[in-house]
GUFITOR-572220 format. One record per residue (C-alpha): x, y, z. Coordinates in steps of 0.1 Angstrom, whole numbers, padded with zeros to 4 digits, always signed. Each point is the difference from the previous one (the first is absolute). Example, Ala and Ser with C-alpha at 12.3 -4.5 7.8 and 13.67 -1.06 7.14 Angstrom:
residues 2
+0123-0045+0078/+0014+0034-0007/
***
This chain:
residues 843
-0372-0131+0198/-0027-0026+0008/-0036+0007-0010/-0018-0028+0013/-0035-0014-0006/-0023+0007-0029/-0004+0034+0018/+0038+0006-0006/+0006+0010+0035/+0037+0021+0001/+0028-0011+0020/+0036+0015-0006/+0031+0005+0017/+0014+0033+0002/+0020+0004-0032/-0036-0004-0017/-0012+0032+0018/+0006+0023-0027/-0025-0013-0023/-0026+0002+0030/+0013+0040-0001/-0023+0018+0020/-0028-0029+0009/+0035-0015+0020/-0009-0017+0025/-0038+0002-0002/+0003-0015-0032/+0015-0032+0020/-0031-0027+0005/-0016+0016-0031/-0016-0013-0026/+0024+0010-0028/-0022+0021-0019/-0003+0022+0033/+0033+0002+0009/+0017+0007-0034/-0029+0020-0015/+0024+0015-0025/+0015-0037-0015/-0036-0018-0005/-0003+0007-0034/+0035-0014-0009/+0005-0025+0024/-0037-0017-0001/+0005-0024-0031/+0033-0005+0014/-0015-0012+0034/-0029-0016-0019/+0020-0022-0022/+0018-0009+0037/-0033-0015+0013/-0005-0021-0032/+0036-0018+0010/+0018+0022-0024/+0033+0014+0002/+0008+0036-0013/+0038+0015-0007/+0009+0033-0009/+0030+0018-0005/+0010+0037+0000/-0038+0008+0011/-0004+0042+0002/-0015+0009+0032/-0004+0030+0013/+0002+0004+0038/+0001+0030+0024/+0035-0008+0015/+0024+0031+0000/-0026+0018-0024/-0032+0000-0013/-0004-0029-0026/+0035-0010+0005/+0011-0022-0033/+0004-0030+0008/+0010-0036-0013/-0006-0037+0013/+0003-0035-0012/-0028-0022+0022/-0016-0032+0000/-0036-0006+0007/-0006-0035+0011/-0031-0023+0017/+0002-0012+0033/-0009-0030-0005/-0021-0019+0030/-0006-0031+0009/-0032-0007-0022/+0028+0008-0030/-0017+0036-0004/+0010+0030+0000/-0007+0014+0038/+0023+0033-0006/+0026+0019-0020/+0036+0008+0007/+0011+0026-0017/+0040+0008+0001/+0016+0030-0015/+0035+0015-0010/+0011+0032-0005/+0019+0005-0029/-0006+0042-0001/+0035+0001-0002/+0012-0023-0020/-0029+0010-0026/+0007+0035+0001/+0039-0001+0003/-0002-0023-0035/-0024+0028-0015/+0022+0032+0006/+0034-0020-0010/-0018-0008-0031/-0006+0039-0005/+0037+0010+0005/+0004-0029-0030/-0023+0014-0021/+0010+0035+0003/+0040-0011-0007/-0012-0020-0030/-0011+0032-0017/+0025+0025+0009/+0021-0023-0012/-0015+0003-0037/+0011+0038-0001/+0032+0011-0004/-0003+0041+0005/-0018+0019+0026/-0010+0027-0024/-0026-0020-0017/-0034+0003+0017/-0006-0039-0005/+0027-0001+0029/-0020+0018+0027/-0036-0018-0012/+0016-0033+0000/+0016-0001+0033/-0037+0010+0017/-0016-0024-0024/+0022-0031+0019/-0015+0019+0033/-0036-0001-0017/-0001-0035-0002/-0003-0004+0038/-0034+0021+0003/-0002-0008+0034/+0031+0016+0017/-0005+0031-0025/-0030+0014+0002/+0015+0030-0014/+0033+0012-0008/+0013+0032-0016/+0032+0000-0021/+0019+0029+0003/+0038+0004-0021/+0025+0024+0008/+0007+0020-0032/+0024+0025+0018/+0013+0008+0030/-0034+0013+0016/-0027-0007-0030/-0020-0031+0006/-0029-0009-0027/-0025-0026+0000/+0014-0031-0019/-0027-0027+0011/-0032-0006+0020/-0018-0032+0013/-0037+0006+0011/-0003+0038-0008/-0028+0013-0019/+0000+0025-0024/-0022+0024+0018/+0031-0001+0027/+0023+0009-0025/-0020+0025-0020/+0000+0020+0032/+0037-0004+0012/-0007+0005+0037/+0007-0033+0012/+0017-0010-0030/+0017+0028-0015/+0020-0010-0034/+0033+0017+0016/+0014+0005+0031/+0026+0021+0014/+0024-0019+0027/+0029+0024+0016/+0009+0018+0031/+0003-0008+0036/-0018-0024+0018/-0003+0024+0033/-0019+0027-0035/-0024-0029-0002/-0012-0009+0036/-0002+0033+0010/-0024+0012-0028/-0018-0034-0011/+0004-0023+0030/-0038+0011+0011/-0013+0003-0032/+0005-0034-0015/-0003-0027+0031/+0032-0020+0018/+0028-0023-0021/+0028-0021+0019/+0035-0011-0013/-0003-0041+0001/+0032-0014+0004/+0004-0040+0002/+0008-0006+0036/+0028-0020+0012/-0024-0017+0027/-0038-0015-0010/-0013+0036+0011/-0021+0019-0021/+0026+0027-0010/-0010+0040+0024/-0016+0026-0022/+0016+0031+0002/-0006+0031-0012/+0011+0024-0029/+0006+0020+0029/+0027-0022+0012/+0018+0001-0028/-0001+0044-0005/+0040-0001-0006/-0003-0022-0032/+0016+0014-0031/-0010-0020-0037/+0022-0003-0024/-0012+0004-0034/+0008-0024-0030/+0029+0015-0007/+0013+0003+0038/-0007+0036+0005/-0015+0012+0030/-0029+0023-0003/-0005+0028+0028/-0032+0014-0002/-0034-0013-0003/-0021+0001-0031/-0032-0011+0013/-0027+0027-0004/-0037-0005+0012/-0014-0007-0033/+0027-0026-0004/-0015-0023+0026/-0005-0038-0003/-0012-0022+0021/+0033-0021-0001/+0027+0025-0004/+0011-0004+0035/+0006-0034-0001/+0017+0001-0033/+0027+0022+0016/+0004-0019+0029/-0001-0033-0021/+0030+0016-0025/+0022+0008+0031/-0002-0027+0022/-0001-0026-0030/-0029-0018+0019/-0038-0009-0008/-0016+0029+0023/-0037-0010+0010/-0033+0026-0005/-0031-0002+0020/-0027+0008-0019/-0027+0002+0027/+0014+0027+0016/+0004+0023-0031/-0027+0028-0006/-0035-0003-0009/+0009+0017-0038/+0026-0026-0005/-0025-0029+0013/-0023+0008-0025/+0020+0003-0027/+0014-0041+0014/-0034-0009-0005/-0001+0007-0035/+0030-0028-0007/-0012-0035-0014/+0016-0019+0025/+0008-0038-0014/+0006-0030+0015/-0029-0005+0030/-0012+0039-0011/+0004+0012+0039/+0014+0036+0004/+0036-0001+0012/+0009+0012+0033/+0038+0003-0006/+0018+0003-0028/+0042+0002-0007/+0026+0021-0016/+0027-0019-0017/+0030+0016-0014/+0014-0019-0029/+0036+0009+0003/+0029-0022-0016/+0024+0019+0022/-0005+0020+0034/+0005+0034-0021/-0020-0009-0027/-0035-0002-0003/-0016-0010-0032/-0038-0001+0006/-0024-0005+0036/-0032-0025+0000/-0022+0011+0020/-0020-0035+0013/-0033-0007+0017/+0001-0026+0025/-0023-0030+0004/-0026+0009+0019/-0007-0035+0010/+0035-0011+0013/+0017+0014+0034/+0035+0024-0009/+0017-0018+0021/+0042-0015-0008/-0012-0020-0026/-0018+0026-0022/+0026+0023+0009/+0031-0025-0013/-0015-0011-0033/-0008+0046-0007/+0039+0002+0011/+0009-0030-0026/-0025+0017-0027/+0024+0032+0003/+0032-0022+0001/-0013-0015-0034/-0011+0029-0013/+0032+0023+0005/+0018-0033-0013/-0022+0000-0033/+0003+0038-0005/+0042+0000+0010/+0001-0037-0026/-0009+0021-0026/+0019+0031+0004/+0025-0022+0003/-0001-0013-0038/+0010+0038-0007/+0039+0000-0017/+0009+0019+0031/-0001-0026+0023/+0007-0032-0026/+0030-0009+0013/-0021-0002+0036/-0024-0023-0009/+0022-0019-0016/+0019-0004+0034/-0034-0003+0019/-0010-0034-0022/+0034-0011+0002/-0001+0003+0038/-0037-0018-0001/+0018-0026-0026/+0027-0012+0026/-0020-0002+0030/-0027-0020-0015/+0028-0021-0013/+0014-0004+0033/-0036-0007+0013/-0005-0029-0025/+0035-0019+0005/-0005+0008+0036/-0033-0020-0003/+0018-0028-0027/+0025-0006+0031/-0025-0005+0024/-0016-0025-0023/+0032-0016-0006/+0010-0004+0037/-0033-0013+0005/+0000-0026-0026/+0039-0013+0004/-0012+0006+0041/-0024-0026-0008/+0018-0020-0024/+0030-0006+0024/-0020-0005+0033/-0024-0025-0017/+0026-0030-0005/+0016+0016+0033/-0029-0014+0019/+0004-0032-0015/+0035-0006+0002/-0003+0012+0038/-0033-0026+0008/+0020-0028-0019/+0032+0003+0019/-0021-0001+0032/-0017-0031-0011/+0035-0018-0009/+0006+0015+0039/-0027-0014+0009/-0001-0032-0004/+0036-0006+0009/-0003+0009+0032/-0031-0023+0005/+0019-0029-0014/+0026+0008+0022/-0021-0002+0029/-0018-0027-0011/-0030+0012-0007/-0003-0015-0032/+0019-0034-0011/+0007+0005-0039/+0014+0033-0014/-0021+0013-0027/+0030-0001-0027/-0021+0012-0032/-0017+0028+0024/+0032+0009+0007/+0015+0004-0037/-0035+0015-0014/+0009+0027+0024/+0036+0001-0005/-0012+0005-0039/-0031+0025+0009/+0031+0021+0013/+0026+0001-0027/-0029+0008-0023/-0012+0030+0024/+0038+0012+0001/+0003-0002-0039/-0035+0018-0007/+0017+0026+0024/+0034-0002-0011/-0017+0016-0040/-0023+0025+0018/+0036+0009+0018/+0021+0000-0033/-0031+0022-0018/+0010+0026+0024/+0033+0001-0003/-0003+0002-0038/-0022+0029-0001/+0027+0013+0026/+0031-0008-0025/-0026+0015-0031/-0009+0032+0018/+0040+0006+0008/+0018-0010-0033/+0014-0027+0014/-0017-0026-0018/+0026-0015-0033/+0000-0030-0021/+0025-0020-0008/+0002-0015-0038/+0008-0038-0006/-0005-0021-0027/-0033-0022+0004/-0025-0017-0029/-0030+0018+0007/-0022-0032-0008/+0016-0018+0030/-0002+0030+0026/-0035+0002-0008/-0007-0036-0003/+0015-0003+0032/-0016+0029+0020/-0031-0017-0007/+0009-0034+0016/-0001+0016+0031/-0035+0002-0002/-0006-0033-0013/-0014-0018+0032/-0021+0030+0007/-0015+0006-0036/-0009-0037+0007/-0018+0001+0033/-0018+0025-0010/-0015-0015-0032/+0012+0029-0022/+0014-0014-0031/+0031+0022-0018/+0022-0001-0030/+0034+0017-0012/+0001+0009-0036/+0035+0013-0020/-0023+0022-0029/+0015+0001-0036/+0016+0029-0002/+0022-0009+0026/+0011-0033-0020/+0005+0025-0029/+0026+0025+0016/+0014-0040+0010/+0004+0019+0034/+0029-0023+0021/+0022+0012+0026/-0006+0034+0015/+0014+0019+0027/-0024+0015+0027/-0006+0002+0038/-0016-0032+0005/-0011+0001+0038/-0017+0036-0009/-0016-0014-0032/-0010-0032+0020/-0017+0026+0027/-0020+0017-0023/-0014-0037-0016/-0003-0011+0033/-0019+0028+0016/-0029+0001-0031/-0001-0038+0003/-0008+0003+0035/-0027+0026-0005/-0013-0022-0028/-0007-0033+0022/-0013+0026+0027/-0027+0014-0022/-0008-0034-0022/-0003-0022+0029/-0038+0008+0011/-0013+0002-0030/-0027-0029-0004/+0004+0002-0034/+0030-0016-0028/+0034+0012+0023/+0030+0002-0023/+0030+0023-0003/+0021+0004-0032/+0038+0013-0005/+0010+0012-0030/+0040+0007-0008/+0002+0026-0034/+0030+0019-0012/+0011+0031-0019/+0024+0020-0019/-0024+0029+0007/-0012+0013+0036/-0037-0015-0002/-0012+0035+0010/+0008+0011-0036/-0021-0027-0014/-0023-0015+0022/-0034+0010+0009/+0002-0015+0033/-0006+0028+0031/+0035+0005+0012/+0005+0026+0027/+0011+0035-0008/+0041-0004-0002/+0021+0016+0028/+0034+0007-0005/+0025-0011+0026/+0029+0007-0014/+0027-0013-0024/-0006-0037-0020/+0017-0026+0027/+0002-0024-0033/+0027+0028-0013/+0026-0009+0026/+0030-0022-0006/-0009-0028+0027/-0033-0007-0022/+0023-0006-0037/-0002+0014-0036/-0028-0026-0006/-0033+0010-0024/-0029+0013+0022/-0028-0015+0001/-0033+0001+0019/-0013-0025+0021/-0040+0001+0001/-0015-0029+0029/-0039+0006+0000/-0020-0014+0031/-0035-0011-0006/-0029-0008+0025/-0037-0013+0000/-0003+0016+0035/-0021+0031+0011/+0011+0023-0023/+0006+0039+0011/-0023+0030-0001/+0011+0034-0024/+0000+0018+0035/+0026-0025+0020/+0020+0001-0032/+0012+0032+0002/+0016-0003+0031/+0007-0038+0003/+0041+0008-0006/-0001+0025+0025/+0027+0002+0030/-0027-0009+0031/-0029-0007-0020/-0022-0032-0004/-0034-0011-0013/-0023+0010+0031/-0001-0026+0025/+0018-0027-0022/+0028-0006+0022/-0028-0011+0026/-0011-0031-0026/+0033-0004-0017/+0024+0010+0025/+0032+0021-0014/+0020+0033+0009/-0014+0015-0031/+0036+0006-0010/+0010-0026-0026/-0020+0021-0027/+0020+0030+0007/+0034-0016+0006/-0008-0019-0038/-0003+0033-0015/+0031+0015+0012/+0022-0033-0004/-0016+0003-0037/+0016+0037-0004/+0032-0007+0015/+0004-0028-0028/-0009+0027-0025/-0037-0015-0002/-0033+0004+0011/-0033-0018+0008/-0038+0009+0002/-0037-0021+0000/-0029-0010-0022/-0029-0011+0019/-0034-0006-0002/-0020-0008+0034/-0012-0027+0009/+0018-0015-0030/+0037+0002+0008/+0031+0020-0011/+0029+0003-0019/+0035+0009+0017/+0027+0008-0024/+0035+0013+0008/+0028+0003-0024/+0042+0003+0008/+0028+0008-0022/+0028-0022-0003/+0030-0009-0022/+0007-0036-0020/+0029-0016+0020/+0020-0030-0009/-0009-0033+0017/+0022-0001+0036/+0026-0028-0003/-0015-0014+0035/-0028-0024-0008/-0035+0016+0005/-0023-0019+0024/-0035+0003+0008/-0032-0017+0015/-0021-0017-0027/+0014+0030-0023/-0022-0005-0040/+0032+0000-0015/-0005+0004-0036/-0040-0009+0003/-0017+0031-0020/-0038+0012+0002/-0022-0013+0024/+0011-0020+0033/-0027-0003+0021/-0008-0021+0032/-0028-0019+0006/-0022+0006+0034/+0017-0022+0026/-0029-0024+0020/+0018-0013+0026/-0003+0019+0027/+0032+0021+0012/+0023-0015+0033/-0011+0015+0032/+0035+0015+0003/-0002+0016-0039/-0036+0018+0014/+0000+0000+0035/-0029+0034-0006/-0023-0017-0021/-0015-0028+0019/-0026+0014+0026/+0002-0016+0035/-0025-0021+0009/-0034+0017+0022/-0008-0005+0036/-0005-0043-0006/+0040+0003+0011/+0004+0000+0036/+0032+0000+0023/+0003-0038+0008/+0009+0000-0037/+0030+0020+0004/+0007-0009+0043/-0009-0034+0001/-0019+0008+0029/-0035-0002+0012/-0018+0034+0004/-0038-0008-0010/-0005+0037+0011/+0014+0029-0025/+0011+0029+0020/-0016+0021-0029/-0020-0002-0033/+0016+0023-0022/-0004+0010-0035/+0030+0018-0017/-0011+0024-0028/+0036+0003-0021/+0007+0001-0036/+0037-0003+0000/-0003-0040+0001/+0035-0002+0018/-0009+0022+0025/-0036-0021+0008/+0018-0037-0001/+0027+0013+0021/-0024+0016+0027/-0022-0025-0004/+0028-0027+0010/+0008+0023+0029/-0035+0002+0013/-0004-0035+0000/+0034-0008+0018/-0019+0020+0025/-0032-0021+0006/-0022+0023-0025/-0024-0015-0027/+0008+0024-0030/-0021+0006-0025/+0014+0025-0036/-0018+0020-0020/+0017+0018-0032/-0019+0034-0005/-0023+0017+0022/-0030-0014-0021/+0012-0040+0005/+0004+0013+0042/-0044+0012+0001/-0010-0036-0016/+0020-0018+0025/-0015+0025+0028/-0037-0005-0011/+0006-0034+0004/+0014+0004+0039/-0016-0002+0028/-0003+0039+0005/-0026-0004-0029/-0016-0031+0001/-0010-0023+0033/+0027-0033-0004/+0021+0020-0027/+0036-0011-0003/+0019+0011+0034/+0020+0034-0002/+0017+0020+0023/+0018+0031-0015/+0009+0009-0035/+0036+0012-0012/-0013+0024-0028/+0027+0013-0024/-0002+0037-0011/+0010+0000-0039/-0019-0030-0015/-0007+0000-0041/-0040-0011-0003/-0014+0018+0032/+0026+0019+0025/+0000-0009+0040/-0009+0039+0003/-0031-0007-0017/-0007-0038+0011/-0006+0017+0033/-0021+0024-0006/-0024-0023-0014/+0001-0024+0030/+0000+0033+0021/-0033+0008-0016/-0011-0034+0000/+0000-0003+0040/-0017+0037-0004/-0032-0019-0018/+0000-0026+0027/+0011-0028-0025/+0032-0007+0017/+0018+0001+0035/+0030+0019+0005/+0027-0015-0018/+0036+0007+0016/+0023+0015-0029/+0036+0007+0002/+0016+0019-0027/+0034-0012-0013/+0020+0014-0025/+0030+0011-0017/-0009+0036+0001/+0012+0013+0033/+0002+0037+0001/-0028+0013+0023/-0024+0012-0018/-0002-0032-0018/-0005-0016+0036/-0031+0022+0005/-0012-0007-0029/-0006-0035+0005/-0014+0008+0045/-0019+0029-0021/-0017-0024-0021/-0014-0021+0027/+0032-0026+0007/+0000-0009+0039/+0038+0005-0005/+0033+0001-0025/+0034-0018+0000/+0025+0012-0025/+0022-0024-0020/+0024-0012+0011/-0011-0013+0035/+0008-0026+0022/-0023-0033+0010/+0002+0010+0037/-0011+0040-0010/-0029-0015-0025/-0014-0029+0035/-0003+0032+0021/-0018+0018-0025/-0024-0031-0006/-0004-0003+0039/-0009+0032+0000/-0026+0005-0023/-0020-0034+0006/-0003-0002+0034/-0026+0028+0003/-0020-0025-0025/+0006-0036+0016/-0030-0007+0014/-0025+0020-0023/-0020-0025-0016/-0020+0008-0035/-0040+0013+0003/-0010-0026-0023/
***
């Protein structure tokens, strides 16, 4: 709506009508306060405020319109802005609404249904009156969809008395006409209608339609043949309904009982003694008289009916399918609450028992049904990520092959060619232990998984698990140490015999999460491993928060292959400076399918190793679990049992083993930077200042685009990078979504003479600021005329459909999913920059 001038002249579309109500269209052309007589008050300081260049919000704003009836309740979110003119004042108002009726009123009746299971669920026997009281005091709360209600329990097969009342006053029940304290329900339906259908106004059965239709009334009278059953599955034969037993509901109550149903009463058609006595309730909420009310039979089971709630109905909101479904889910909750609690009876034990067992397994199947899905999703991501780059780097070997074959370039690129060669082996191998992950929790989950003793010195196997991670520790500036503790020296701990590749697993998978977790920390970066040992299981003696011990089965040390050897057991503790863990991720973290939220998107992983660690730790007659403090670091400590061996005749060997070095052994942070071939992921590709005569030796002043690729995986972003360029593209990287807007602000879609750029290649999982939400914001910034339309295509990893329309959905021109070929990725770019060659910038 547009109210323009200082006169606030009106002019809406059509959707705006129904706040013009009546005055529509004569309130069109109108100054406002002529148009919409009936909104002045509210809306003047609103309008006002406007004029002065002010903008007003408000959310979840009651109005009341006349829409399907009078004063129809209604809800709206709208913005009340100036129109600003060219003098830089405010020349009008826009005002633009929302409805959110439903949404407001859906929230405020599921909150009822919550309120009232909350306190039946504090009583645990239907005899007690605080039963009845409390189930209508969770009703009460909502005033405005009760503006009265009568509670009436069954207390044999045909005596109902009054339990419960909302809105009743005392003069109403003093005189027991309208609200007598007992009520007699029995007999025939075709009894009733024929001797009370005249006296006490019209009802209708309201049954949930299959279609959006509102459901047909019909008649008792339709239903004559009906035969109740009582509550104890009798039938009764003969009416007991006598003139003076008369109540204003009673028909509806019947109908309600047989046909398990809410049944509807109109109340303006009932008889002038009954409308006077309506008049006498203290109707709360909005205080209007009702014009319907229902009958709701609270029945557990079809042949059993407990109690009936007799409802008044908003006055102020249509019965229409919406009103009718959340009365039809009030009974379901209702009969649910009353058959719960009949249930806790000693008769029917054994079938609750069953029922929460039942509810047990499926939400258990639920919840690993979702873990899986999370797992695909992560392995789905963790697989296709280094899939993309081994594909992009065996193109570019391809590549530029076939151009020095054909002469288009005079010297092969020979390093190119082996820094791909290695970006590939290290893709395969990254793959190769997401692959054997899988198959491990495959071997776990089927038995099949068994270690195999030999003798090893435990010193050396650790010493030399760690070397593996020597280079990396050292590139990224993370300094570590090994220590051999005391008591270990005591017990003079030699030879043993266990399963060194499954022990070497373990160390190698909380070593690995360890550098993950430490690396980005600004702050000191080191990593400690500690080697103890034990005559004694540490979970007998130390403090340390192991998990709760599982048993798998018999003591593998027992059999002959592993000796007659003492036991002894092997502690190896893992500590970090890194990020630390919160209380609530703890509990889970050794979980089959499980993993921090979202870590696997900064740290990469399967979220297996954790899981496969504890069960390796078991099989070996061990166990592991965490200390952690976040944002400070954590502890990892597993322990294995084992058996002293004698030393193997066969000469031991090892890599830089400490031989008999005791305590400390710790290595200094290396500063020489790492070979390119040792970190082939850790040195960023240079930005856009590279261009293809670099890599083709021939002249092409012209890129064919500017592109900036938004990647965090740094193999993925030099490797596309290279490709681009191979093509004639000036390429441009960005890390996270955050690095991507800087480099865009400084473009030429935001500043006249900004750096050139084309397209940008935004990635979808980014730590820092995702692609989803890097979008968004340049979306919104092209909104507020700060920008011009910046072409976007999603790529990522993430490939199942959904995820796709995630990334369009969020305003992405298009998406690629990893992997994808050069050729496939040129026809997307041609596509989405040639509607935007020749648009030049407004500035």
């Amino acid at each position: 709506m547009v109210y323009w001038s200082r006169d606030l002249v009106a002019v809406y579309n059509v959707q705006a009508k129904i706040m013009a109500g009546d005055n529509h269209p004569g309130a069109l052309g109108k100054p406002f306060s002529v148009g919409f007589p009936a909104f002045t008050e509210y809306m003047t300081p609103f309008l006002e405020r406007a004029l002065e260049g002010k903008t007003s919000l408000r959310t979840d704003e009651p109005l009341f319109l006349n829409i399907e009836v009078p004063n129809e309740e209604c809800y709206y979110n709208f913005i009340i802005s100036p129109i600003i003119g060219a003098s830089g004042t405010a020349e009008g108002v826009l005002k633009q609404a929302h409805s959110r009726t439903s949404q407001v009123i859906q929230a405020r009746r599921m909150q009822t249904l919550h309120k009232i299971q909350e306190n039946v669920e504090l009583i645990r026997d239907l005899d007690r009156e605080e039963f009845w009281k409390l189930l209508l005091e969770g009703l009460g709360a909502n005033e405005v969809d009760s503006p009265f209600a009568l509670l009436y329990k069954v207390v044999s097969g045909r005596r109902s008395v009054l339990a419960a009342t909302l809105g009743i006053p005392d003069e109403l029940l003093l005189e027991g006409d309208l609200v007598p304290g007992e009520v007699r329900v029995g007999g025939k339906i075709d009894s009733v209608s024929g001797r009370r259908g005249r006296r006490t106004g019209s009802s209708s059965r309201c049954d949930v339609p299959a279609s959006d239709r509102l459901p047909t009334p019909s008649g008792p009278e339709d239903s004559g043949n009906m035969t109740p059953a009582d509550e104890t599955g009798t039938t009764s034969s003969s009416s007991i309904l006598d003139p003076e037993d008369s109540f204003l509901f009673i028909q509806e109550m019947l109908l309600a009982r047989e046909s398990n149903s809410v049944v509807t009463k109109d109340l303006t058609t009932v008889t002038h003694e009954y409308k006077q006595m309506l008049a006498k309730i203290e109707y709360r909420g909005f205080g209007d008289p009702c014009t319907h009310a229902v009958v709701i039979p609270i029945q557990p089971s079809p042949s059993n009916t407990f109690a009936f709630l007799i409802l008044g109905l908003n006055p102020r909101r249509p019965y229409n399918n919406e009103y009718l479904m959340w009365l039809n889910m009030l009974m379901e909750q209702l009969g649910t609450s009353i058959g719960r609690v009949r249930l806790l009876t000693e008769d029917l034990r054994r079938a609750v028992q069953e029922a929460r067992h039942q509810k047990q397994l499926a939400s258990q199947a639920l919840e690993r049904k979702r873990q899986q899905e999370n797992f695909i999703d992560i392995s789905s991501h963790e697989l296709r990520n280094p899939l993309s780059a081994v594909l992009q780097s065996a193109e570019g070997i391809i590549s530029l092959l076939d151009r020095y074959q054909t002469g288009s370039i005079k010297l092969l690129d020979i390093e190119q060619i082996v820094d791909s060669a290695q970006t590939i082996l290290l893709c395969v191998n990254h793959q190769r232990l997401i692959i054997e992950d899988i198959l491990a929790v495959s071997k776990l989950d089927s038995n099949l998984m068994t270690v195999f003793p030999a003798p090893s010195d435990p010193r050396d196997l650790i010493w030399n698990g760690l070397k593996m991670f020597e280079a990396e520790l050292a590139s990224k500036g993370i300094d570590w140490e090994f220590r051999v503790l005391e008591a270990y020296d005591l017990l003079e701990v030699g030879w043993v015999k266990l399963d060194p590749s499954r022990t070497t697993q373990i160390l190698v998978n909380l070593v690995a999460n360890a550098i993950k977790f430490t690396a980005l920390k600004s702050s000191k970066k080191k990593i400690s491993v500690l080697l103890d040992a034990s005559l004694e299981s540490p979970t007998n003696w130390s403090n340390f928060d192991y998990l709760p011990t599982e048993k798998l089965g018999e003591d593998v040390t027992e059999r002959e292959e592993w000796g007659t050897g003492e036991p002894i057991f092997l502690s190896v503790a893992v500590k970090d400076t890194g990020i630390g863990i919160s209380i609530k991720n703890k509990r889970n973290l050794f979980q089959r399918f499980n993993q921090v939220p979202k870590t696997h998107i900064t740290y990469g992983g399967s979220g297996l190793g954790l899981y496969i660690s504890r069960r390796l730790c078991q099989l070996q007659g061990g166990n592991i679990g965490v200390a952690s403090v976040e944002g400070q670091g954590s502890t990892f400590r597993f322990y294995i049992k084992v058996r002293r061996t004698a030393k193997p005749d066969t000469p031991h060997t090892s890599i830089g083993s400490p031989g008999s070095v005791h305590g400390t052994r710790e290595k200094e942070r290396l500063n020489t930077p790492p070979a390119p071939s040792e970190t082939p992921c850790d040195q960023p590709p240079t930005p856009m200042d590279t261009t293809p005569e670099q890599t083709t030796g021939k002249t092409n002043p012209a890129p064919l685009y500017y592109v900036l690729v938004v990647e965090d995986n740094l193999i993925n972003q030099k490797v596309l990078q290279r490709q681009l360029i191979v093509e004639g593209c000036a390429v441009d990287t960005a890390n996270n979504g955050q690095e991507a807007l800087d480099k865009i602000m400084l473009s030429k879609f935001v500043k006249e003479g900004g750096t050139p750029l084309d397209v940008v290649l935004m990635d979808m999982e980014m730590p820092v600021m995702s692609g989803v939400e890097a979008t968004k914001r340049i979306r919104n910034m092209e909104l507020e005329k700060r920008s011009l339309h910046v072409p976007i295509i999603g790529i990522s990893a993430n490939a199942r459909p959904e995820q796709m329309t995630e990334m369009t959905e969020a305003g992405m021109d298009d998406a690629i999913p990893k992997p994808f070929r050069i050729p496939e990725l040129l026809r997307k770019l041609r596509t989405v920059c040639q509607p935007f060659t020749n648009v030049k910038n407004p500035k």
